[in-house]
C-alpha positions as a printed Julia matrix, in Angstrom:
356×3 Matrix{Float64}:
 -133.63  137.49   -5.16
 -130.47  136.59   -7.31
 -129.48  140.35   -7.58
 -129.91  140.27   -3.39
 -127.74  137.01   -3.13
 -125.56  138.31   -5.5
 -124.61  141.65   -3.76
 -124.1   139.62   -0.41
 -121.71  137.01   -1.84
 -119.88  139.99   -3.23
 -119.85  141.55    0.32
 -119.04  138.13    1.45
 -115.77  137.88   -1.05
 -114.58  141.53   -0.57
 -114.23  140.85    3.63
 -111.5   138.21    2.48
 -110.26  140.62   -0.29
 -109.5   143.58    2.08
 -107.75  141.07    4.44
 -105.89  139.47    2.24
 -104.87  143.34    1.12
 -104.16  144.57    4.72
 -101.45  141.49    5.08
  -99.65  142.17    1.75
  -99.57  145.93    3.11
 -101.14  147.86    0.34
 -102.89  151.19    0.99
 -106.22  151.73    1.32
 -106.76  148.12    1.58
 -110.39  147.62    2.53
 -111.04  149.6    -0.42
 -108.6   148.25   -2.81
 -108.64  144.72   -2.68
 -112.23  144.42   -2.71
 -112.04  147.04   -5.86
 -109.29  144.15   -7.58
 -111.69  141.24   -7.04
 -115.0   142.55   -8.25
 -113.01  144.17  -11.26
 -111.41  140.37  -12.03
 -115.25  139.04  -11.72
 -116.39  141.84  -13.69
 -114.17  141.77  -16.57
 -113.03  137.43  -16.2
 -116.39  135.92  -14.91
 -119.33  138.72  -16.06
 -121.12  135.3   -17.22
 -121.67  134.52  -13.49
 -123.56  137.37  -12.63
 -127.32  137.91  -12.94
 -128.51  139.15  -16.45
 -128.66  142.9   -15.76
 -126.63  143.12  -12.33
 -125.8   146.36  -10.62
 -124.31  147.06   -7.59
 -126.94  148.75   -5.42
 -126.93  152.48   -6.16
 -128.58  153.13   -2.73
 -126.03  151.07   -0.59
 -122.84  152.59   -2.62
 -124.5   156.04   -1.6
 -125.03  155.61    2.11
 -121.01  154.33    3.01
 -120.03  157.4     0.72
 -121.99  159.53    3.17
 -120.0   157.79    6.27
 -116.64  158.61    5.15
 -117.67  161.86    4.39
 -118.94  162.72    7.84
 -115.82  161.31    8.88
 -113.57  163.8     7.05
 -116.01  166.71    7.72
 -115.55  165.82   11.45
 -111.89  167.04   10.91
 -112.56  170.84   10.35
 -112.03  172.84   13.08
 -111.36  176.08   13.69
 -107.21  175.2    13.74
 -107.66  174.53   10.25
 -108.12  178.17    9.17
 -105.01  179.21   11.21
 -103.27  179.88    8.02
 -105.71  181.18    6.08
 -103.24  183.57    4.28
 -101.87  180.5     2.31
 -105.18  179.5     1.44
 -104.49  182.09   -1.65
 -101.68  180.72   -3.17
 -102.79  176.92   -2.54
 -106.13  177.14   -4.37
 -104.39  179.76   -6.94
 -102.35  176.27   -7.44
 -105.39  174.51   -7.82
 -106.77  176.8   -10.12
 -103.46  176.4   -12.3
 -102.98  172.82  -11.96
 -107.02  172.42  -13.02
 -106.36  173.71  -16.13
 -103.12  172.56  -17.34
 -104.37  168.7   -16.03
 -107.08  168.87  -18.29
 -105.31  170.09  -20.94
 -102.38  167.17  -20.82
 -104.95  164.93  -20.1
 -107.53  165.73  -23.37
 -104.29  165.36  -25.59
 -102.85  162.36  -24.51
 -106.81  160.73  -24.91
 -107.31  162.34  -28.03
 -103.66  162.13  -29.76
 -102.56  159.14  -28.24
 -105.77  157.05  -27.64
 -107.39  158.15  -30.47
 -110.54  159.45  -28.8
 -113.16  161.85  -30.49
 -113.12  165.65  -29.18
 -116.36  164.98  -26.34
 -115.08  161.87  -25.25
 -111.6   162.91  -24.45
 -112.63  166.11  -23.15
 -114.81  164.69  -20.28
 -112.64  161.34  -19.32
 -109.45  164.11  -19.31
 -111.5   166.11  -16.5
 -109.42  165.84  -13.38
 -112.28  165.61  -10.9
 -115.89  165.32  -10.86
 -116.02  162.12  -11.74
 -120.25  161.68  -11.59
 -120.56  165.23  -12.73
 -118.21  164.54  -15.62
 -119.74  161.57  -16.56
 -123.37  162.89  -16.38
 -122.45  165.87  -18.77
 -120.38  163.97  -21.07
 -123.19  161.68  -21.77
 -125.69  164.38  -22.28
 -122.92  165.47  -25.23
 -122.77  162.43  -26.86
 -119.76  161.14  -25.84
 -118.41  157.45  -25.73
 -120.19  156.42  -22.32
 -118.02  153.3   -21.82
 -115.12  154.61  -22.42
 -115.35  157.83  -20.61
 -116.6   155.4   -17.48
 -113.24  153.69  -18.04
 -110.96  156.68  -17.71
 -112.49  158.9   -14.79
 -112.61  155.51  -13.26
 -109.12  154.49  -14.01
 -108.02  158.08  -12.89
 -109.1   157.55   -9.21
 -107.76  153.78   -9.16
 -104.37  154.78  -10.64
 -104.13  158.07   -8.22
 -104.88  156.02   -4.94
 -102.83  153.16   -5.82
  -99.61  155.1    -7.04
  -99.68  157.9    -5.42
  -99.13  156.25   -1.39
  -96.62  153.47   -2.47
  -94.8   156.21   -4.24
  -94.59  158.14   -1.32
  -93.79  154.96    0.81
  -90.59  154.86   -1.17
  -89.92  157.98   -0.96
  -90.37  158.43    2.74
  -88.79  154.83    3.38
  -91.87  153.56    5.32
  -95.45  152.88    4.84
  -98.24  155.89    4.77
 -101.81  156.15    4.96
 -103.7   153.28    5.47
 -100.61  151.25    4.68
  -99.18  151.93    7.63
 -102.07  151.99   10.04
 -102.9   155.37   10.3
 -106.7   156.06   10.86
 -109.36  158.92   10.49
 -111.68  156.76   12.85
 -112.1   155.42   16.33
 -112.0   151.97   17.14
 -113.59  152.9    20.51
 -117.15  154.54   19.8
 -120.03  152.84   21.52
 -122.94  151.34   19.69
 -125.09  153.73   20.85
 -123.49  156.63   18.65
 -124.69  154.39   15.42
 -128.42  155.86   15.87
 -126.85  159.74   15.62
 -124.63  158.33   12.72
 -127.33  156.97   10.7
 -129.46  160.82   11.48
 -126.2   162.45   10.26
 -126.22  160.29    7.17
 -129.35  161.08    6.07
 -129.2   164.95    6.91
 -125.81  165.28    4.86
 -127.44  163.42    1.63
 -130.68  165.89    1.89
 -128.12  168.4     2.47
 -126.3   167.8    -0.49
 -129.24  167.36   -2.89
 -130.96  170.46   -1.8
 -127.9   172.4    -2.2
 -126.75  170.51   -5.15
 -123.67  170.19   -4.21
 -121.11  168.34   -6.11
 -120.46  165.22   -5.19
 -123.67  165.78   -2.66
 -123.7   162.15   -1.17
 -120.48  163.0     0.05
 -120.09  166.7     0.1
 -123.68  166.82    1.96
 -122.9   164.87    5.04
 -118.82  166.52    5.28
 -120.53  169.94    5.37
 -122.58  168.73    8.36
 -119.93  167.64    9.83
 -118.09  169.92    9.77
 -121.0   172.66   10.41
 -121.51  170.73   13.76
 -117.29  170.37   14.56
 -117.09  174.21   14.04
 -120.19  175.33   16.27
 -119.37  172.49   19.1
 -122.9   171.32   19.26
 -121.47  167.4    18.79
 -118.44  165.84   17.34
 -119.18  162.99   15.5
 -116.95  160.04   15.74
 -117.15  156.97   13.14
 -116.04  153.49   14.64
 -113.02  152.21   12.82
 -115.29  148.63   11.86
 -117.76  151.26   10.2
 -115.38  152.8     8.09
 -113.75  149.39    6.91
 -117.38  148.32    5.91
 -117.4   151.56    3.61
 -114.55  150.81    2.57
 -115.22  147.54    1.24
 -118.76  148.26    0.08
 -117.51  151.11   -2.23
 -114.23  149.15   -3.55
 -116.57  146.67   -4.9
 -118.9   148.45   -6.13
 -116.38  150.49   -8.58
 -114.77  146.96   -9.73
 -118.17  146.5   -10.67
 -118.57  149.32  -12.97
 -116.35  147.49  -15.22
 -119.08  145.18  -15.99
 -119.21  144.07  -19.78
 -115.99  145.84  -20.81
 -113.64  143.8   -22.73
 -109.94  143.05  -21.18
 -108.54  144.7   -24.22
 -110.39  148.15  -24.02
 -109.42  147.9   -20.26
 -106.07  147.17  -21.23
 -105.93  150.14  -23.5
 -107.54  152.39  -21.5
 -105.1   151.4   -18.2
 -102.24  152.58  -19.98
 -104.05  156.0   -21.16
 -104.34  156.42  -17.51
 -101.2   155.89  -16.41
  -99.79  158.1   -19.24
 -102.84  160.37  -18.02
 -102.11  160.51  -14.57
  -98.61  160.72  -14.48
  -98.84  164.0   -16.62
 -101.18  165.41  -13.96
  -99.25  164.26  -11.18
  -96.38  165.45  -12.9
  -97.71  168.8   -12.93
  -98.8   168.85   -9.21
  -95.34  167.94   -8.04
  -94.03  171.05   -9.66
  -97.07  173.03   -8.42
  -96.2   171.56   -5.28
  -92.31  172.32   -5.38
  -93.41  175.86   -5.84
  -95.47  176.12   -3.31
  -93.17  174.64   -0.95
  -90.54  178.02   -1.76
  -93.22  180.36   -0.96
  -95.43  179.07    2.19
  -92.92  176.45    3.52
  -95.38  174.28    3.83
  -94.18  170.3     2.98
  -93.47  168.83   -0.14
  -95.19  165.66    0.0
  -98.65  167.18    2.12
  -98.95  169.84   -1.19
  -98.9   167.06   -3.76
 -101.09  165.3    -1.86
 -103.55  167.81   -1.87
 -103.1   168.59   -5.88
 -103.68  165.06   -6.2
 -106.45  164.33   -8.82
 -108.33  162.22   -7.01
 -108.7   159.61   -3.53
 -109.82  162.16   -1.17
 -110.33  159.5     1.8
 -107.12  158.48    1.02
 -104.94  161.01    0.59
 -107.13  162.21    3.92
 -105.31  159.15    5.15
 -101.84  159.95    3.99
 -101.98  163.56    5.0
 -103.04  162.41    8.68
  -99.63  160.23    8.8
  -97.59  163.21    7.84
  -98.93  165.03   10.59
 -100.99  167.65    8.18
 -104.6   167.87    9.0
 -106.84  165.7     6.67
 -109.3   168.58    6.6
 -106.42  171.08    4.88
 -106.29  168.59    2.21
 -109.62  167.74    1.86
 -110.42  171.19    1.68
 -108.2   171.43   -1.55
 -109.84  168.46   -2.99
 -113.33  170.22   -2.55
 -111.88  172.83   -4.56
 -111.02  171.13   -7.29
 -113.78  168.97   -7.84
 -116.21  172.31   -8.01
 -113.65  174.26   -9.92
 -113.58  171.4   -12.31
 -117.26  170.93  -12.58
 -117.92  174.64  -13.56
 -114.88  174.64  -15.63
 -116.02  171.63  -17.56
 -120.13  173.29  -17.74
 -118.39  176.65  -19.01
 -116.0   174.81  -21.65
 -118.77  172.41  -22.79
 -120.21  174.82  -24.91
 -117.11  175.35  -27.14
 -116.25  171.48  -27.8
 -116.44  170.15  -31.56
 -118.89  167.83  -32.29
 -118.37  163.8   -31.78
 -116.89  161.84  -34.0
 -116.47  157.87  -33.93
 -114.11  156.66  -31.73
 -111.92  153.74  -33.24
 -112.74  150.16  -32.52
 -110.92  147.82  -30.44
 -109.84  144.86  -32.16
């Protein structure tokens, strides 16, 4: 009962969290305000939390399947108009897997000090379950490779729209009200919604597929976009709820880490992810010369992580989500199998220092 009444008052808090987000105007802010207040609990007031409490696995899973169905509902056959390019873009993503990783493994093992495993899996730039999952099996520093994937998808959603915002001179994404959902779906959709959830996770675990609570239902999706047989459309209210059920439950994940290991490991990431994002934007600038194709919609989609938001942010450029998300996909797989090929040549752990 206390891990029940704890979950709800959560809920409870991170409803006032996203709101008081959406009026300050930050992206993605169903998601990240209610991510900033269960992190603060987490890592200020872990004392007033049940002995043992975790966010509920199965609940986290479920709104993961809902915003992918929503992005899956985005493929259509328009997407695959420009196919051609589809070479060059994923040839990017190819490139920009690779060198990522590789800026990312030496600023976490030069700079942060980390032991060979450790920084090998946190520097993966995608898979974040996957990555986490092998690197344990190897022995590496659980909490601190937790931290850093973590950290990576925090620090790429937050920085990544209000950088853009600046750059464009108005708000994008989520910031400025753009939306992958419907705020006019009737009630009686939520029955097929709930089917689609479930047949997109069974998907995804039969199939493996990375990601597979996500990946599962998006491939329904966008199985069922591409044939006609039904669109699916996910009330805006729905997706807000997701939103705010899977910020919290990654502030929680910081559960029982000191604030100066976070500190620490918040400034890897930013050192981290500005190498990687680095990288994309000259991937990006090289695309641009040889499809034409904008800027600002390539770097989102060489982004190393957020795919709902930089879904978001693509939609408010007037690129289709689904291109991006596509390219995200991509990654995360390429990443994966990179990662399960490369695993086999990394030295053996050694202690990582102490935080004092």
């Amino acid at each position: 009962m206390p891990q029940i009444l704890t979950t709800l008052a959560l809920l409870a808090l991170a409803v006032l969290w996203g709101l008081a987000a959406q009026a300050v105007g930050t992206p993605l802010p169903f998601m990240l305000g209610p991510l900033v207040g269960a992190a603060l609990i987490a890592t200020v007031l872990p004392h007033r939390l049940p002995e043992g409490y975790r966010f509920p696995t199965a609940l986290r899973i479920g709104f993961i399947a809902i915003i992918g169905l929503m992005i899956g509902a985005q493929v259509t056959p328009a997407l695959f108009s420009d196919a051609g390019n589809y070479a060059l873009s994923f040839g990017a993503v190819t490139l920009f897997v690779g060198l990522a990783h590789g800026s990312g493994y030496a600023i976490y093992r030069r700079l942060g000090g980390y032991d060979p495993v450790t920084a090998f899996y946190a520097s993966a730039p995608g898979g974040l379950y996957e990555s986490i999952e092998m690197g344990a099996a190897a022995g590496a520093d659980v909490t601190r490779l937790m931290m850093q994937q973590f950290l990576r998808i925090i620090v790429v959603v937050t920085v990544l729209p209000l950088g853009l915002s600046l750059w464009l001179g108005g708000p994008v994404g989520s910031a400025g009200g753009v939306t992958l959902a419907r705020g006019d779906v009737p009630w009686s959709n939520l029955p097929v919604i709930a089917l689609a959830v479930m047949g997109g996770v069974v998907l995804g675990r039969v199939l493996r597929l990375p990601a597979g609570q996500m990946t599962g239902p998006m491939a329904l999706a966008a199985v069922l976009s591409l044939t006609g047989w039904l669109s699916l459309e996910v009330p805006q209210w729905l997706v807000n709820v997701a939103q705010m059920v899977l910020g919290t439950a990654l502030g929680m994940r910081f559960t029982g880490m000191s604030r100066a290991l976070l500190a620490r490991g918040t400034g890897l990431a930013l050192m981290a992810v500005g190498a990687m994002l680095a990288i994309g934007g000259a991937l990006a600038a090289g695309l641009h010369a040889l499809t034409g194709e904008a800027v600002d919609v390539l770097v989102i989609s060489l982004a190393p992580g957020g795919v709902t938001e930089m879904a978001l942010v693509a939609l408010s450029l007037n690129a289709n989500p689904a291109f991006v998300t596509l390219h995200h996909i991509y990654r995360i797989v390429l990443t994966v199998l990179v990662i399960g090929v490369l695993a086999r040549f990394t030295p053996g752990r050694r202690d990582a220092p102490r935080d004092r």
